[in-house]
C-alpha positions in Angstrom: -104.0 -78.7 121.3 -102.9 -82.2 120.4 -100.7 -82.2 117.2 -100.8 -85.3 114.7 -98.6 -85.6 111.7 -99.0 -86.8 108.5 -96.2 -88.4 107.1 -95.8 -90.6 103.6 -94.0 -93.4 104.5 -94.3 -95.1 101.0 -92.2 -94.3 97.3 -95.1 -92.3 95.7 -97.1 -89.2 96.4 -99.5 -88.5 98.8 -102.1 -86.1 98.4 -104.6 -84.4 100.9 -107.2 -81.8 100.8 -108.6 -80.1 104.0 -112.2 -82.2 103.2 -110.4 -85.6 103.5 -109.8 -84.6 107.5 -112.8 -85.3 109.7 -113.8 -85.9 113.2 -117.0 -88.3 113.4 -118.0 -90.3 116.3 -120.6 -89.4 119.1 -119.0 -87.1 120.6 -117.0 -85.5 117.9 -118.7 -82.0 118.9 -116.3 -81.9 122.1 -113.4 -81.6 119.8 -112.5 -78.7 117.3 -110.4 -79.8 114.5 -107.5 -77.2 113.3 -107.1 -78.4 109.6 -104.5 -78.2 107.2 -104.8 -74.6 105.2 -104.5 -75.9 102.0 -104.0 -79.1 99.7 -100.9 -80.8 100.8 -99.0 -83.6 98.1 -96.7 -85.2 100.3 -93.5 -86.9 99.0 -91.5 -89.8 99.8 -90.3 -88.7 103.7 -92.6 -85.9 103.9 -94.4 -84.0 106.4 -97.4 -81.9 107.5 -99.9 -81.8 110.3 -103.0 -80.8 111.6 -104.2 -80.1 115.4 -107.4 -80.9 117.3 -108.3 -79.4 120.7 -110.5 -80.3 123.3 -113.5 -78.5 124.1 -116.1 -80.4 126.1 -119.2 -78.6 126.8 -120.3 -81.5 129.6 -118.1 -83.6 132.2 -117.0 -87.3 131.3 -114.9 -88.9 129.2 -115.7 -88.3 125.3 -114.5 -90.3 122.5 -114.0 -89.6 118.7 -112.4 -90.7 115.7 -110.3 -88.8 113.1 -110.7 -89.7 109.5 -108.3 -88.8 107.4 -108.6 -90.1 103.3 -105.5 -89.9 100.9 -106.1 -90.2 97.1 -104.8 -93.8 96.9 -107.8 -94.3 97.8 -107.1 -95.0 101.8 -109.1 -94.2 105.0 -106.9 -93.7 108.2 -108.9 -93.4 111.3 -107.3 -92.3 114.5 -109.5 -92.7 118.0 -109.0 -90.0 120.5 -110.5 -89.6 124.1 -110.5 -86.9 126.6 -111.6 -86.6 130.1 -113.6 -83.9 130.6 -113.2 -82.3 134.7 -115.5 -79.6 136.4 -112.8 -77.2 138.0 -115.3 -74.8 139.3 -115.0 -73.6 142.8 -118.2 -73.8 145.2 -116.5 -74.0 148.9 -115.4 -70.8 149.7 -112.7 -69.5 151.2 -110.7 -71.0 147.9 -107.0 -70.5 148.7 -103.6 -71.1 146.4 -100.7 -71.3 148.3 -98.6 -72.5 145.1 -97.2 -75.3 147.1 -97.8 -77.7 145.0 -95.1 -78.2 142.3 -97.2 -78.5 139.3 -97.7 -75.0 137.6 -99.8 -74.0 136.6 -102.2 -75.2 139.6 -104.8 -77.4 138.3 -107.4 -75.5 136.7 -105.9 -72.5 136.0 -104.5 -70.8 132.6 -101.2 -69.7 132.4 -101.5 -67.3 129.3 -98.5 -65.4 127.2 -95.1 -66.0 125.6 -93.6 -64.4 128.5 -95.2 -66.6 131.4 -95.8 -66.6 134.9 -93.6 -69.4 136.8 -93.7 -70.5 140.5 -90.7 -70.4 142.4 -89.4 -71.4 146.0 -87.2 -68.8 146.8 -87.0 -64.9 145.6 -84.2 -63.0 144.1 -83.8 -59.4 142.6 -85.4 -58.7 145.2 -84.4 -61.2 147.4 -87.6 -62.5 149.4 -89.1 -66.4 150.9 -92.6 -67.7 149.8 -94.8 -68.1 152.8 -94.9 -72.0 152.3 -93.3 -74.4 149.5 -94.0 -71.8 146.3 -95.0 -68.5 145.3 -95.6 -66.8 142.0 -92.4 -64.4 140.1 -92.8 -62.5 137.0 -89.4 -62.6 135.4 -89.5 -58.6 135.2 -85.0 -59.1 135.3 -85.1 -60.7 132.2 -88.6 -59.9 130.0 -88.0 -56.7 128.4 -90.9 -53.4 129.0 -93.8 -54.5 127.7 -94.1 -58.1 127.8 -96.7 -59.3 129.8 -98.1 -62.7 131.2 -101.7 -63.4 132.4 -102.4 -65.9 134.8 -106.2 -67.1 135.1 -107.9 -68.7 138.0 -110.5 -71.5 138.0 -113.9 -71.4 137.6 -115.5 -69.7 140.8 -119.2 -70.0 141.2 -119.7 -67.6 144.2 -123.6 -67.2 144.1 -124.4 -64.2 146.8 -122.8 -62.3 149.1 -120.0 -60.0 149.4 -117.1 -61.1 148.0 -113.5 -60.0 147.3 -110.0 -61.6 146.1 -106.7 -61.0 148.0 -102.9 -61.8 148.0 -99.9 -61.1 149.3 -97.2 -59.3 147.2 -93.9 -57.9 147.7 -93.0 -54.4 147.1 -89.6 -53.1 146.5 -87.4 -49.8 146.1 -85.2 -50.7 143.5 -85.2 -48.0 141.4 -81.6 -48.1 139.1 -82.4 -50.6 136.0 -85.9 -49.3 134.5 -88.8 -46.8 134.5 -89.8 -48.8 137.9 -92.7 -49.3 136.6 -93.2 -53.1 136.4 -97.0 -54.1 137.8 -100.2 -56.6 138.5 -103.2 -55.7 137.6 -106.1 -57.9 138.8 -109.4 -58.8 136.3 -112.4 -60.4 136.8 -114.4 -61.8 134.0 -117.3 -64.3 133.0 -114.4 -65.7 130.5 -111.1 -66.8 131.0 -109.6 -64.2 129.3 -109.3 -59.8 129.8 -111.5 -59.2 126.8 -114.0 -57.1 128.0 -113.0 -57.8 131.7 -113.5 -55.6 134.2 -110.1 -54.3 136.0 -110.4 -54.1 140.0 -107.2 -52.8 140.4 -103.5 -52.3 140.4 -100.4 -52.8 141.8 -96.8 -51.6 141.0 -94.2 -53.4 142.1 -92.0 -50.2 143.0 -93.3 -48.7 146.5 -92.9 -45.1 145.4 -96.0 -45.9 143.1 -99.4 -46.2 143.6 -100.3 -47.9 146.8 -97.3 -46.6 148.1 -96.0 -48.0 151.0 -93.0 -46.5 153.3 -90.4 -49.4 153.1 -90.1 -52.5 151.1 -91.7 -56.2 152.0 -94.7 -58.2 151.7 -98.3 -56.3 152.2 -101.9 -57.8 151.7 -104.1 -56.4 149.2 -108.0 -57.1 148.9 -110.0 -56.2 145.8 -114.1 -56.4 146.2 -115.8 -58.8 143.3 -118.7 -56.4 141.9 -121.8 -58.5 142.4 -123.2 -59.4 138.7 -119.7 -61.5 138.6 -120.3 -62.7 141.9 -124.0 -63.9 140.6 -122.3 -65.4 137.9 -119.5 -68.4 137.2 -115.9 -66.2 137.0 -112.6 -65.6 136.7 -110.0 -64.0 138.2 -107.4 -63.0 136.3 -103.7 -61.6 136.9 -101.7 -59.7 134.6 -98.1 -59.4 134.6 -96.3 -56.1 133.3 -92.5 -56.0 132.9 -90.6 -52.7 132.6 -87.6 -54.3 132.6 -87.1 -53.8 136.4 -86.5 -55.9 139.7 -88.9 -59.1 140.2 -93.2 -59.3 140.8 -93.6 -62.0 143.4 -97.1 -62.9 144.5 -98.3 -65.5 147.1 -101.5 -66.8 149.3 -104.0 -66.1 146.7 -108.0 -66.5 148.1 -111.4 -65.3 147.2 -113.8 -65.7 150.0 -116.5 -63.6 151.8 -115.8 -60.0 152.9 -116.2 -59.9 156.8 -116.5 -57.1 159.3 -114.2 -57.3 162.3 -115.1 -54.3 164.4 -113.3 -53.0 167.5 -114.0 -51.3 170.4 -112.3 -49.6 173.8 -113.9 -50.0 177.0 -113.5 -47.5 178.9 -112.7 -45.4 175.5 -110.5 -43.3 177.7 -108.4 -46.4 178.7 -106.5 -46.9 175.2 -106.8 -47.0 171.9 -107.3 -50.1 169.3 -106.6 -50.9 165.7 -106.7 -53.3 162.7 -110.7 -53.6 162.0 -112.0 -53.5 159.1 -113.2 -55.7 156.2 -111.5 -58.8 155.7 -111.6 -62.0 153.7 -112.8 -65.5 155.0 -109.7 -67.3 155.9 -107.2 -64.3 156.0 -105.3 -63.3 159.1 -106.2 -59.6 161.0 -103.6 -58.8 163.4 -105.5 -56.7 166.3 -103.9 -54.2 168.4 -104.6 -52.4 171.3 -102.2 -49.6 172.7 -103.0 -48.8 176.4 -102.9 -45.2 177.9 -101.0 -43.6 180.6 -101.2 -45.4 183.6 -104.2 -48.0 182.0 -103.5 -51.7 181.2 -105.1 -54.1 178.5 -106.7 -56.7 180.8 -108.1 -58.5 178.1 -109.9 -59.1 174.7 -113.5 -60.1 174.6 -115.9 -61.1 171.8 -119.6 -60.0 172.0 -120.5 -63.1 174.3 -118.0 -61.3 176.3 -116.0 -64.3 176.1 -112.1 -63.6 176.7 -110.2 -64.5 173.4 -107.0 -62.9 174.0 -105.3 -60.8 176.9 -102.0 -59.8 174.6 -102.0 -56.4 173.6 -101.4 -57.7 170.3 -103.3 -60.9 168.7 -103.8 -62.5 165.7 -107.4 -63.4 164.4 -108.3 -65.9 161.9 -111.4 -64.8 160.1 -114.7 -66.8 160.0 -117.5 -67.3 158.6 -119.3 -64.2 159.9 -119.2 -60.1 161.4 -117.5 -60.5 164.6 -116.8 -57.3 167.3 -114.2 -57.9 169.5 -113.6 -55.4 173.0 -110.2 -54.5 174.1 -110.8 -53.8 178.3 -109.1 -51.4 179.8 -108.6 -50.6 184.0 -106.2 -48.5 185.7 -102.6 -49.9 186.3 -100.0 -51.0 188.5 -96.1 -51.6 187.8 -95.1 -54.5 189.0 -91.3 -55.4 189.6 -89.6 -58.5 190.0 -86.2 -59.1 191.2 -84.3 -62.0 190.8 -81.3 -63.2 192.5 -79.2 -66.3 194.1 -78.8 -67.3 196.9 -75.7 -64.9 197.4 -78.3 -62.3 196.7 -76.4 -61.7 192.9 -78.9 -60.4 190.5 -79.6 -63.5 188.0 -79.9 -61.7 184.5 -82.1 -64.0 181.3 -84.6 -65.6 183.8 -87.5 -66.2 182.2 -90.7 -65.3 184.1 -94.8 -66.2 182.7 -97.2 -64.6 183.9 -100.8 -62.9 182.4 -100.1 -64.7 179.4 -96.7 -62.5 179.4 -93.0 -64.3 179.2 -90.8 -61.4 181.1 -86.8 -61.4 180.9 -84.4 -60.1 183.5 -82.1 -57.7 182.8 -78.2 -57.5 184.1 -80.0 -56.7 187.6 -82.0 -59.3 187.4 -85.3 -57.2 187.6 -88.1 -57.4 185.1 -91.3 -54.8 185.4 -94.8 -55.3 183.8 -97.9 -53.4 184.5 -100.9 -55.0 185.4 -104.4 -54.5 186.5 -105.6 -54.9 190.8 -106.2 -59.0 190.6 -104.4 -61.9 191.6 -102.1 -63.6 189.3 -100.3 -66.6 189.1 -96.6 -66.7 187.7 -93.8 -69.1 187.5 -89.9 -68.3 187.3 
């Protein structure tokens, strides 16, 4: 809200009644008026106020005019404007990285007398944004109880599947409070939790529900139930201290749920993980673990196009189900020695080859196993 005051700057008395404030003016229907309470007779030097929010209903700017009549018979008129911007979101994947130095981001509602504030480093527990910024609930300082909601923008998903994720570090301090200082994540037709409807929650303490085995940053999806998918929402994150170590949250984004399906070939060559469903935009990290005496030879998408031949690989997800084949074949070791021209071995030469960098060791031998072919490698 805007606040205007009311001031007599004269010798006698002044005197309003809440009737003698008005907004007029086309548009005066974009802005709600928070009056004086009661009949204020202001003296020489003396003060009140009233407040007027904006609440446009359309986009463009909107103009008014406050009236405000004293009983000296006086009309004081008072223009106000206000640009009214659509922040709804329509291009999905939509990602905050809280980069940007202006919190909150544009759009969003930081709500509560305890806040949310962006940060660009961690302490208690110590821990490094994964860009510029991150999100930190000041649990070290905000005594049990106090909370502070955080509310997206607008999102106008339409159809689909569709869920919300983030990363957000977990820790095992466990000597200052119950340890039980926690997000919980909201969606809503309003930008507010009244009547919202909770998808989840996480405690910062990784004893407690998800628990995890050691402390650091994990991913955490939530699924956006359809009739708020159908309709313009929010999503909104609440804050919980309980007097305990730090929240810290980063890489927010709401997107399409995706299926990223693996598969062994031959099944008795090794074994693969990391499917599952994912977000548009997020990161899966694939892996696939050969068996005794089988080698990875490759990755392959269902064109049976080679996308990877690490046994390990990170993929970016698009915009649609993807199944990806980790091949298998029986193996060979394959040593390489390296030495001078004494015949000394040469130890921390680097050698690339299948996509592989090898080091020597102190005998100047590195070993890697590796499908019948032909391979080029340089040293």
């Amino acid at each position: 809200p805007q606040i205007f005051i009311l001031q007599n700057i004269g010798g006698g008395t002044v005197t309003i009644n809440p009737s003698d404030i008005t907004i007029t003016g086309e548009d005066a229907d974009q802005f709600i008026l928070i009056n004086i309470e009661n009949t204020v007779s202001l003296g020489a030097e003396e003060m009140d106020g009233f407040a007027v929010v904006f609440t446009p209903d359309t986009i463009g700017e909107k103009t008014a005019i406050i009236q405000v009549n004293d009983n000296l018979g006086n009309i004081h008129e008072i223009v106000i404007n206000g640009s009214a911007v659509d922040f709804t979101i329509t291009e999905f994947p939509y990602t905050e990285s809280f980069d940007g130095e202006k919190f909150p981001p544009l759009g969003w509602l930081s709500l509560g007398e305890k806040p949310w504030e962006r940060v660009t480093s961690g302490s208690n527990p110590t821990c490094d944004p994964f860009g510029a910024g991150m999100l930190k609930y000041n649990c070290w300082s905000y005594s049990t109880g106090n909370q502070g909601t955080l509310v997206s923008r607008r999102l106008d998903m339409g159809s689909g599947t569709y869920g919300v994720g983030f990363k957000m570090y977990r820790d095992n301090t466990n000597s200052y409070s119950g340890k039980k200082d926690k997000v919980e994540v909201f969606v809503n037709t309003l930008p507010d939790t009244i009547d919202a409807t909770k998808l989840g929650t996480i405690n910062r303490y990784t004893d407690y529900e998800p628990i995890v085995s050691e402390q650091g940053w994990y991913d955490y999806v939530f699924e956006i139930p359809a009739t708020f998918v159908e309709s313009p929402s929010y999503i909104i994150l609440v804050a919980t201290s309980d007097w305990g170590t730090n929240i810290f949250v980063d890489e927010f984004v709401v997107g399409q749920v995706r299926a990223v399906t693996l598969a062994a070939n031959p099944s008795e060559g090794g074994t693969v993980a990391g499917g599952g469903s994912y977000l548009e935009g997020t990161e899966a990290t694939l892996t696939a673990t050969p068996n005794a005496g089988y080698v990875l030879t490759s990755w392959t998408d269902a064109a049976n196009e080679v996308v990877s031949k690490k046994q390990t690989f990170n993929y970016l997800v698009g915009d649609s189900d993807v199944t990806f084949t980790a091949n298998f074949e029986l193996g060979y070791t394959v040593t390489f020695t390296v030495v001078d021209a004494e015949s000394n071995p040469i130890e921390g030469t680097s050698i690339v080859i299948n996509e592989d960098t090898l080091i020597t060791n102190a005998s100047g031998v590195a070993i890697i196993d590796l499908a019948n072919g032909n391979y080029d490698y340089t040293v």
